[in-house]
C-alpha positions in Angstrom: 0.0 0.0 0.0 3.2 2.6 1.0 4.2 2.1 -2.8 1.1 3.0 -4.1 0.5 6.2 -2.3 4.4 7.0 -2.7 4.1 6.6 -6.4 0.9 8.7 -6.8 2.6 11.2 -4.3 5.7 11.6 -6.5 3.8 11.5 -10.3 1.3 13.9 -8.6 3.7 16.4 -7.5 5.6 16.0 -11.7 2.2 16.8 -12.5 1.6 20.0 -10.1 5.1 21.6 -11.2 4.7 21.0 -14.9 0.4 22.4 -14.7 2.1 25.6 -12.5 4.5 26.2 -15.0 2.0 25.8 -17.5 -0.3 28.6 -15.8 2.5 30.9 -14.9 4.6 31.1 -17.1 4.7 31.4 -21.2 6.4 28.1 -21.5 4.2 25.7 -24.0 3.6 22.1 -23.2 6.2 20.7 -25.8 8.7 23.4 -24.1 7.6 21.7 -20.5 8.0 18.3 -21.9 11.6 18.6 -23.4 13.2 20.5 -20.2 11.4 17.4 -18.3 13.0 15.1 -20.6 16.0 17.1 -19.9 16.2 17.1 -16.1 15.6 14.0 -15.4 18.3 12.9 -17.8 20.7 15.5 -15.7 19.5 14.2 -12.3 20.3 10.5 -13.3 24.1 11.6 -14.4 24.4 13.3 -10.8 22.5 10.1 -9.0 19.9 12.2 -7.8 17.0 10.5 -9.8 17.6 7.4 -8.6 16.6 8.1 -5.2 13.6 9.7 -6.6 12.9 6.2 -7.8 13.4 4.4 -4.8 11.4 6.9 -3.4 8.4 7.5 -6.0 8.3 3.8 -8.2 6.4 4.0 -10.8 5.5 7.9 -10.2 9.0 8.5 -11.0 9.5 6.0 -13.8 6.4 6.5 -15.8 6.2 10.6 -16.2 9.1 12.2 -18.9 11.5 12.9 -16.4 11.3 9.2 -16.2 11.9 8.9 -19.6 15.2 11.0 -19.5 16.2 8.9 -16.6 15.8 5.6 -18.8 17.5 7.8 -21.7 20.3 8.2 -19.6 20.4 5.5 -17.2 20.9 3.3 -20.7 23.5 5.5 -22.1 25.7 5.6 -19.1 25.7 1.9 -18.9 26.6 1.4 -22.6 29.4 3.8 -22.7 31.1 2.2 -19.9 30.4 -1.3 -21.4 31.1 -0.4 -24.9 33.0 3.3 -24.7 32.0 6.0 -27.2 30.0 3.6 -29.6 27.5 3.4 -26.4 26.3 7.1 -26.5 24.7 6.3 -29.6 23.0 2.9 -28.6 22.4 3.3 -24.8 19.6 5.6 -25.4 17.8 3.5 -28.3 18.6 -0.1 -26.4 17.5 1.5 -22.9 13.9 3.1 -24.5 13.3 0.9 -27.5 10.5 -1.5 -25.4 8.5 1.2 -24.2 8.6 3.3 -27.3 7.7 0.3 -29.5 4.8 -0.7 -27.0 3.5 2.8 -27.1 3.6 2.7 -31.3 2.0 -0.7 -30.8 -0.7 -0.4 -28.7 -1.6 3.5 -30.3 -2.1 1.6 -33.6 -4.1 -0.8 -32.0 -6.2 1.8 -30.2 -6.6 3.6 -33.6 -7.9 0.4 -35.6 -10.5 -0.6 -32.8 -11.9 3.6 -32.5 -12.5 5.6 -35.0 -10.2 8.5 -34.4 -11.0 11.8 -35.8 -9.1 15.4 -36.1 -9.6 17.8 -33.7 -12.3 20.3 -35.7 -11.5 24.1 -34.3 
């Protein structure tokens, strides 16, 4: 039970900081998105994001700081494995199952409803 309320603790607050940036600031969503992206890949370099993990679960593995940590956490690993080579694979090998189960099940999604554009 401590895991599930830490993980909706930690998501939640992602989600607070990234709606009160959206409110006050001029930032735009896909601006939010990459600096999320972006600090959580900076956080994993310095071992901070970890602990958010250990802390948060899947609150702090599932947002898109999440997804710079796996960026990251993937990359480091590779280049110490494999040296230089392993900045351009860590990042592909790391992400590759969630990105192709997010391809997978959106085309899936898109076959069973019948999706429409967004009329203005």
């Amino acid at each position: 039970m401590g895991d599930y309320i830490s993980s909706f603790i930690v998501g939640g607050i992602f989600c607070v900081i990234a709606q009160i940036l959206m409110d006050k600031t001029k930032l735009t969503p896909a601006r939010i998105l990459v600096i999320y992206v972006t600090v959580g890949a900076i956080l994993t370099y310095f071992n901070i994001y970890q602990k958010i993990v250990d802390i948060g679960h899947a609150g702090a593995t599932v947002p898109l700081p999440g997804f710079g940590y796996s960026l990251a956490k993937s990359t480091i690993k590779e280049v110490t494995e494999k040296g230089l080579i392993g900045a351009f694979t860590g990042g592909i090998k790391g992400t590759a199952g969630g990105i192709e189960a997010a391809i997978f099940f959106g085309y899936v999604m898109a076959l069973i409803f019948n999706p429409k554009t967004k009329k203005s």
